[in-house]
C-alpha positions in Angstrom: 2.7 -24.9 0.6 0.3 -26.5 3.3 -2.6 -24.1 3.3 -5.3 -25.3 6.5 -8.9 -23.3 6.5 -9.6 -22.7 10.2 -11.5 -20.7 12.4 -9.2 -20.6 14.7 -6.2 -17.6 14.8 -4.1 -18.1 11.7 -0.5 -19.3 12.2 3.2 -19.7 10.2 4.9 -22.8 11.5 2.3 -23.2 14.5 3.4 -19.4 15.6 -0.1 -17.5 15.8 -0.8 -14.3 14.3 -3.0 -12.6 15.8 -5.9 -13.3 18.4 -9.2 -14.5 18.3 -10.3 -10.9 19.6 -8.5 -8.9 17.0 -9.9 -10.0 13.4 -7.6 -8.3 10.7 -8.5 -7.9 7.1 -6.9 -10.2 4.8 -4.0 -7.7 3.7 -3.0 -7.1 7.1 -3.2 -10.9 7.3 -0.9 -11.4 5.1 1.3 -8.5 5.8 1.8 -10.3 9.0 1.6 -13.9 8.0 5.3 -12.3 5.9 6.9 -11.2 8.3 6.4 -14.1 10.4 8.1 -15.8 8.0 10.9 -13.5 7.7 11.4 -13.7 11.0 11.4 -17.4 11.6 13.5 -17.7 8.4 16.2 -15.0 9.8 16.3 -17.4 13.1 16.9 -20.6 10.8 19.8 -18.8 9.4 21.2 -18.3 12.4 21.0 -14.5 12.1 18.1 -14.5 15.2 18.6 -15.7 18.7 16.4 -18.6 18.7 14.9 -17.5 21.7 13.3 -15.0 20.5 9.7 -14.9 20.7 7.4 -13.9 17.9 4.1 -11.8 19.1 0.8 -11.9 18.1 0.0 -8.0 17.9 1.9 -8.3 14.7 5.1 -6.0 16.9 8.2 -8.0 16.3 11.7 -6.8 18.2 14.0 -4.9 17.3 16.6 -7.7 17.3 14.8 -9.3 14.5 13.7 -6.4 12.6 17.5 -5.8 12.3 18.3 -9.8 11.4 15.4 -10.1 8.9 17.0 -6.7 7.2 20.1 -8.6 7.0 18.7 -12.0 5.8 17.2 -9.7 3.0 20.8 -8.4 2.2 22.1 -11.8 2.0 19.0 -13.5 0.1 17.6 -11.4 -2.4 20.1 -10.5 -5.8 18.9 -6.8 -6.4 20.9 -6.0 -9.5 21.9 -2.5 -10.5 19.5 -1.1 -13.3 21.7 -0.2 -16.4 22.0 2.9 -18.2 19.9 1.6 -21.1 17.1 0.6 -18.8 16.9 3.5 -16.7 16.9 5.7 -19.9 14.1 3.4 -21.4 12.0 3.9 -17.8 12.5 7.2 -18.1 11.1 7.5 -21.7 8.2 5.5 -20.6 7.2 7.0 -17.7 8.0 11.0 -18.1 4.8 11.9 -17.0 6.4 10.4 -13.2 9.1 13.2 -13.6 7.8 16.5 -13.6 8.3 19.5 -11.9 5.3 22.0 -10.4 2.5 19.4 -11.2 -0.4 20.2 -9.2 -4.2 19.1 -8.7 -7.1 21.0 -7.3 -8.8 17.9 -5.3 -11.5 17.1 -3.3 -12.6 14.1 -1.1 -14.4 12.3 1.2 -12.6 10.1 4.1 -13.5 6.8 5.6 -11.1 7.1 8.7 -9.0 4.5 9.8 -9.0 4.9 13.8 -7.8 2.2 16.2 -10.1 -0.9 16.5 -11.8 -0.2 13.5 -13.3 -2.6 11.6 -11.2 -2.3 8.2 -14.0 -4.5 6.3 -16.7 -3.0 7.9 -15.4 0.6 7.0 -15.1 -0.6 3.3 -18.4 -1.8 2.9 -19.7 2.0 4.6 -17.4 3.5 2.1 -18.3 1.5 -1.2 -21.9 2.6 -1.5 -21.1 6.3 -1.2 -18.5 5.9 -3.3 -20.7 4.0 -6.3 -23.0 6.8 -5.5 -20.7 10.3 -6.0 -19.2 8.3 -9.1 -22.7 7.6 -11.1 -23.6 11.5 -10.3 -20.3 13.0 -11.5 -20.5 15.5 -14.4 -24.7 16.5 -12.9 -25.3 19.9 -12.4 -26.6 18.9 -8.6 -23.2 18.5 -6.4 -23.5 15.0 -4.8 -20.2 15.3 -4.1 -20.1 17.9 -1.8 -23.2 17.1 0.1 -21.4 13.4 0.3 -18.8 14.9 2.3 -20.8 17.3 4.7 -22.0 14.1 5.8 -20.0 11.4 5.7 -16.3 12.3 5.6 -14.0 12.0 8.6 -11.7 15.0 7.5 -12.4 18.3 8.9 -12.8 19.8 5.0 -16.3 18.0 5.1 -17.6 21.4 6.6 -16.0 22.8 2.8 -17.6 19.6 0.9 -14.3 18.2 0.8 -11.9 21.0 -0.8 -8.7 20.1 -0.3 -7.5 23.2 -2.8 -4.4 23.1 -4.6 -1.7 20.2 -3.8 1.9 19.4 -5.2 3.1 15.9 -4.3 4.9 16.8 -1.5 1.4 18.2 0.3 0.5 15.1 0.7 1.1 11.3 2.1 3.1 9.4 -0.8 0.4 6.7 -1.1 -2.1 9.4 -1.6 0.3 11.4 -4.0 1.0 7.9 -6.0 -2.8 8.0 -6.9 -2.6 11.7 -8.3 0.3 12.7 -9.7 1.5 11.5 -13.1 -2.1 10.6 -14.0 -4.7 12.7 -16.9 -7.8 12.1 -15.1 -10.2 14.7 -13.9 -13.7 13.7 -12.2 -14.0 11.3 -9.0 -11.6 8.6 -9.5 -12.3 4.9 -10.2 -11.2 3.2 -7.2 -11.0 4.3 -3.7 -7.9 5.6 -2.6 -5.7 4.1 0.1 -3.7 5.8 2.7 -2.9 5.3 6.3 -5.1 7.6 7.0 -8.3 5.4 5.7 -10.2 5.1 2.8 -11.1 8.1 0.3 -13.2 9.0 -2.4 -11.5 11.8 -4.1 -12.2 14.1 -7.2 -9.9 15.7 -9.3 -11.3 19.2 -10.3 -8.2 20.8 -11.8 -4.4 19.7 -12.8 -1.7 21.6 -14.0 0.6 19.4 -15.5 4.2 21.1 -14.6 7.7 20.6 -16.7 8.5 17.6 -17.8 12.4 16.8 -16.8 14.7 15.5 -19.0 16.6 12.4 -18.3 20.4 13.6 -16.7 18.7 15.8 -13.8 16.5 12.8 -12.4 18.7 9.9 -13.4 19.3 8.6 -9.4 15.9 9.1 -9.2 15.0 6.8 -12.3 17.6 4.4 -10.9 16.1 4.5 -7.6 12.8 2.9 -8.8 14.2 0.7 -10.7 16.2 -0.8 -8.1 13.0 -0.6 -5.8 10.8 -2.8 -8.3 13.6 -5.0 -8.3 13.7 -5.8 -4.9 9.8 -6.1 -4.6 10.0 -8.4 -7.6 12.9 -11.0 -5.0 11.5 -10.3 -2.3 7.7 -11.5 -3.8 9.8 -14.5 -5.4 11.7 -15.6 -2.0 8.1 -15.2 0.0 7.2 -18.0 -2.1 9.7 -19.9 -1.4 9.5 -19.1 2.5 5.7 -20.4 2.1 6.0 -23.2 -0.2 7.9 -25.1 3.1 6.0 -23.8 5.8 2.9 -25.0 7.5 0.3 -22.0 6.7 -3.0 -21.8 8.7 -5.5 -19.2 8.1 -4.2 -17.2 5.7 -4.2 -17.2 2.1 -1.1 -16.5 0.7 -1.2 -17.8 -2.6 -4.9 -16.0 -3.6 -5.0 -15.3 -7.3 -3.8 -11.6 -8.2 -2.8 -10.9 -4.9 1.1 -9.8 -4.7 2.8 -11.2 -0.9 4.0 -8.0 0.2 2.4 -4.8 -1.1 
């Protein structure tokens, strides 16, 4: 892959990303940066009117959502997990399969609004974050006085109680961070969702039923065949960059997966 460092807008193939005026964090970046490839690679198969234009607001058209969707379908072998492996998932992973789990939570949100400066908005949150997670477990509730004055999310006012959730209450990204986890006490990382960053507590959990295999088998299956297609669609992204001209972007950076 032809990696440039530039300060100018980063490109695929000469095609620019984004503009000058609109900085985006390196995961967006790269989001982009892949789908631009996608895109020029669904043209190059013929599946994409070559006239069609890419955009640098990071919107593609419908025409070549619908092409790179079936470029996928033709590219990527996604095979069908077997019994054995889904039973072995399954085994491995119960706690992801129960039924009635819930978590008394708290938090404090970092807002994502538009025009927001994503890095700017981590380095805010990071601080306050390193701050409610050296104080947890004190009798003195940093936590709560955190959240009267810094979180975005109207249960500030409540020092962040968000009460009792099941993982249908809220966003799935949020959810993935809770659920099927033992911790209790502010979490070690800051959680990411589309609605920003948070800093969230676990107070309570009540761990629910565990399921047996037959009842949640499509389920099982289902996420197998999802980290399969991550897994080729990661390994054909490679491929995409190793033979294009990259500008700006870093998609081969140490630990750092090309799609998320």
């Amino acid at each position: 892959m032809n990696t440039l460092r530039t300060s100018s807008p980063a490109r695929i193939n000469g095609m620019q990303l984004h503009t000058a005026n609109d900085p985006l964090s390196p995961d967006e970046l790269r989001q982009r940066a892949c789908t631009e490839l996608l895109r020029q690679a669904a043209q190059s198969a013929g599946l994409l009117d070559a006239n069609d234009a890419g955009s640098a607001d990071g919107v593609i058209s419908e025409a070549a959502a619908n092409a790179i969707d079936a470029l996928l379908e033709q590219k990527l072998n996604v095979p069908e997990p077997s019994e054995e492996a889904c039973r072995r998932y399954h085994a491995a992973h119960q706690s992801a399969y129960r039924t009635g789990e819930r978590v008394r939570v708290r938090h404090i949100l970092f807002a994502v609004t538009p025009g927001v400066d994503v890095v700017a908005l981590r380095k805010r949150a990071e601080p306050i974050f390193l701050e409610v997670r050296c104080h947890d477990g004190l009798a003195s509730d940093g936590f709560a006085d955190a959240a009267r004055k810094w979180s975005n999310c109207p249960s500030g006012e409540h020092g962040g109680e968000l009460g009792w959730l099941g993982s249908t209450d809220c966003a799935p990204e949020f959810a993935h961070e809770l659920f099927g986890r033992l911790e209790i006490g502010v979490l070690p990382r800051l959680v990411h969702s589309r609605f920003g960053l948070h800093v969230v507590e676990v107070l309570q959990r009540e761990p629910g039923v565990a399921q047996p295999f037959e009842p949640v088998r499509g389920a099982v299956a289902a996420s197998l065949r999802q980290q399969a297609f991550v897994t080729a669609l990661r390994q054909y992204l490679r491929l995409l960059a190793a033979e294009a001209t990259v500008e700006g972007v870093e998609l081969d950076a140490a630990g750092t997966p090309l799609v998320q």
